[in-house]
C-alpha positions in Angstrom: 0.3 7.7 -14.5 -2.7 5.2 -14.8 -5.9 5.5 -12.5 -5.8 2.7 -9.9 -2.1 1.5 -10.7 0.8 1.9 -8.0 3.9 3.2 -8.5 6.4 0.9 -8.6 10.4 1.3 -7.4 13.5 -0.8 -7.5 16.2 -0.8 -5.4 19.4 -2.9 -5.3 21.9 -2.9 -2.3 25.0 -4.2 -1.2 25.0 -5.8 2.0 27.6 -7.4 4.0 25.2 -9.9 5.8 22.4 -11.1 3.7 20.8 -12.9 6.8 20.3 -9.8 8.6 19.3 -7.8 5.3 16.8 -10.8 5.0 15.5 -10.3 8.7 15.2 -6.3 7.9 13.8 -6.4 5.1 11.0 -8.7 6.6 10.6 -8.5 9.5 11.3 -4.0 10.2 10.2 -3.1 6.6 7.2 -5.6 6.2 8.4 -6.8 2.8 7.5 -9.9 1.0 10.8 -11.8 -0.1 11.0 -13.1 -3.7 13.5 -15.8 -5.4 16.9 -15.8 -3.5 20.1 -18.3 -2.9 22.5 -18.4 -0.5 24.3 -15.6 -2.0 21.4 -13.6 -3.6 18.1 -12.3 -3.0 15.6 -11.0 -5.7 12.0 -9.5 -5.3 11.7 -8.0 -1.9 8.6 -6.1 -2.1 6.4 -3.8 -0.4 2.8 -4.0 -0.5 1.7 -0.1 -1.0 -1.8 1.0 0.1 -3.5 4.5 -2.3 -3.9 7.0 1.0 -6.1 8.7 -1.9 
């Protein structure tokens, strides 16, 4: 892996309620919410921190 550069992840998951999977995501996980729609949403991410 290269010095300095996080590891990066993607998950996709499907929800019943994309309100509430919106409100989780931000609010209980701390992500950052990309693009979305009413009926989609893409680029939820979480800001990492190197513990190293």
């Amino acid at each position: 892996m290269l010095s300095g550069m996080p590891s990066l992840f993607h998950f996709a998951f499907h929800v019943t309620d994309l309100k509430e999977a919106r409100r989780f995501d931000g609010h209980t996980l701390g992500c950052t919410e990309g693009r979305f729609t009413d009926t989609w949403v893409d680029g939820a991410s979480l800001d990492t921190v190197d513990a190293s």
